[in-house]
C-alpha positions as CSV (number, residue, x, y, z in Angstrom):
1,X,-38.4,-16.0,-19.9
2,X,-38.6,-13.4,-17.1
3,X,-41.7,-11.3,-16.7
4,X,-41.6,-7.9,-14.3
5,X,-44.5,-8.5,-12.0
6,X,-44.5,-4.7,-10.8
7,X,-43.9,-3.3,-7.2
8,X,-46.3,-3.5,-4.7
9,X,-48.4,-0.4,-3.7
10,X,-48.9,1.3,-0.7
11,X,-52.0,-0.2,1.1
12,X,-51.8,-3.5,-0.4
13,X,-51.8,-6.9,0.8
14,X,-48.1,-8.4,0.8
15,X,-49.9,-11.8,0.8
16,X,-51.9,-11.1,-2.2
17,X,-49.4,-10.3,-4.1
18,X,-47.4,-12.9,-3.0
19,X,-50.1,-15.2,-4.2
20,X,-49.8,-13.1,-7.8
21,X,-46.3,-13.9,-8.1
22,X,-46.8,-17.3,-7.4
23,X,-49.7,-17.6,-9.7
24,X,-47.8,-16.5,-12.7
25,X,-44.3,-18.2,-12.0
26,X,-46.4,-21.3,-12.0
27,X,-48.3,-20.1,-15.1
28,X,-44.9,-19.9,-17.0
29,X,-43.5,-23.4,-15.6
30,X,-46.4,-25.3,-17.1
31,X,-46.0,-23.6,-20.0
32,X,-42.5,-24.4,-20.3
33,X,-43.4,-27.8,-19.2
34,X,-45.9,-28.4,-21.7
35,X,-44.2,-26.6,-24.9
36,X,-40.6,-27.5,-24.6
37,X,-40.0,-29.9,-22.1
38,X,-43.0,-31.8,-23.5
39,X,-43.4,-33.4,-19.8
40,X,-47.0,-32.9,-20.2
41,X,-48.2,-34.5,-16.6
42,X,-45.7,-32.6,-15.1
43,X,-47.2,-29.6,-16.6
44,X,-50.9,-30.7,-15.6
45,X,-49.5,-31.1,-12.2
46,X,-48.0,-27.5,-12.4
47,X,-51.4,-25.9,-13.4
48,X,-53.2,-27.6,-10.7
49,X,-50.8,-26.2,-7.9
50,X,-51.3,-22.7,-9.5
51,X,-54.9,-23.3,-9.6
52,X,-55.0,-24.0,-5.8
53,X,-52.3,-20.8,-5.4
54,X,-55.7,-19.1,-6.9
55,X,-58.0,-20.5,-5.3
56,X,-59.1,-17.6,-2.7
57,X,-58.3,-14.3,-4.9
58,X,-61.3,-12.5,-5.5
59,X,-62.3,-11.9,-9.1
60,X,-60.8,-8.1,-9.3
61,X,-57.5,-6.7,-11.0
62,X,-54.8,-8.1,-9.1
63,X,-51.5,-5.7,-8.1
64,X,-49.7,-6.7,-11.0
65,X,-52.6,-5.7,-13.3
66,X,-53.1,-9.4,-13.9
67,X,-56.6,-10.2,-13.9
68,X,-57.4,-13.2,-11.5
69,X,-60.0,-14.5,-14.1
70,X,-57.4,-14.6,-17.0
71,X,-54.5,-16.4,-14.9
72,X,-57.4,-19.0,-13.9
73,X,-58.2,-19.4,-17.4
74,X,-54.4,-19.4,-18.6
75,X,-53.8,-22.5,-15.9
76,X,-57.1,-24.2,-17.0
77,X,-55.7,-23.6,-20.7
78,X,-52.5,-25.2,-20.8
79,X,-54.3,-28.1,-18.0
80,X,-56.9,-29.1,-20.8
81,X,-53.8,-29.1,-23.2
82,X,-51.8,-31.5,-20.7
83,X,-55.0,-33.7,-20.6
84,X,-55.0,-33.9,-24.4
85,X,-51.3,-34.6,-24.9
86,X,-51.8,-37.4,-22.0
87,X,-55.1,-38.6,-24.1
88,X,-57.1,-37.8,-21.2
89,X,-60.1,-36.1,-23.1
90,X,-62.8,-37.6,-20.6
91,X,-62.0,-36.1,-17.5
92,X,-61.0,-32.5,-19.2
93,X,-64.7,-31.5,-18.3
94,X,-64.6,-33.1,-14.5
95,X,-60.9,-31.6,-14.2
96,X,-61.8,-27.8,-15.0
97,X,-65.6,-28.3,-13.3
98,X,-63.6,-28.5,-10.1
99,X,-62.0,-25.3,-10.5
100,X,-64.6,-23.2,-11.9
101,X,-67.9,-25.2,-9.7
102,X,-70.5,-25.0,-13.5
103,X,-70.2,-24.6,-16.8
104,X,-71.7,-21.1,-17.0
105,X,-68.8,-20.0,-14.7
106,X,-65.8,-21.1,-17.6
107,X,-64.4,-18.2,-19.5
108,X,-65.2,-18.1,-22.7
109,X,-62.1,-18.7,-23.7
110,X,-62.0,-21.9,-21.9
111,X,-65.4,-23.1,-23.8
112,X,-64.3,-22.8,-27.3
113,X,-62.2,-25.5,-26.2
């Protein structure tokens, strides 16, 4: 699957948006990872390295209109679902608490988990 991850705008940082692209070309290898290949620690492996990519982007709209919260949240997502498939259920909480520092941090989406 190829996604069109926009031009970059006058005024903007070339690093940041390299950082985007990375981001989300990692998002879409885990997810490939996970659902077809099924190589579930490779995907885990995948998400952290996106997560890092991350890491220092401040919580604002992105220049790809890519929210950094939600790519954090999609990474975490298919992570906790690598952790399951690898029956890793007990560290799920320690593995995304390194991401996100405390519980009240998590996206929503990530606590109905």
């Amino acid at each position: 699957m190829i996604r069109r991850l926009g031009s970059v705008q006058a005024g903007s940082s070339p690093v940041l948006y390299q950082g985007s692209a990375q981001a989300l070309c990692l998002l879409d290898t885990a997810t490939e990872l996970l659902m077809v290949r099924r190589d579930f620690r490779a995907a885990l492996e995948t998400c952290e390295r996106g997560l890092e990519s991350v890491a220092g982007f401040p919580e604002q709209e992105d220049l790809c209109s890519f929210r950094y919260g939600e790519v954090k949240a999609a990474l975490c997502i298919i992570g906790i679902q690598a952790l399951a498939e690898l029956n890793k259920w007990r560290v799920v909480l320690e593995w995304v608490l390194q991401y996100y520092g405390a519980p009240e941090k998590m996206s929503a989406k990530i606590m109905q988990m």
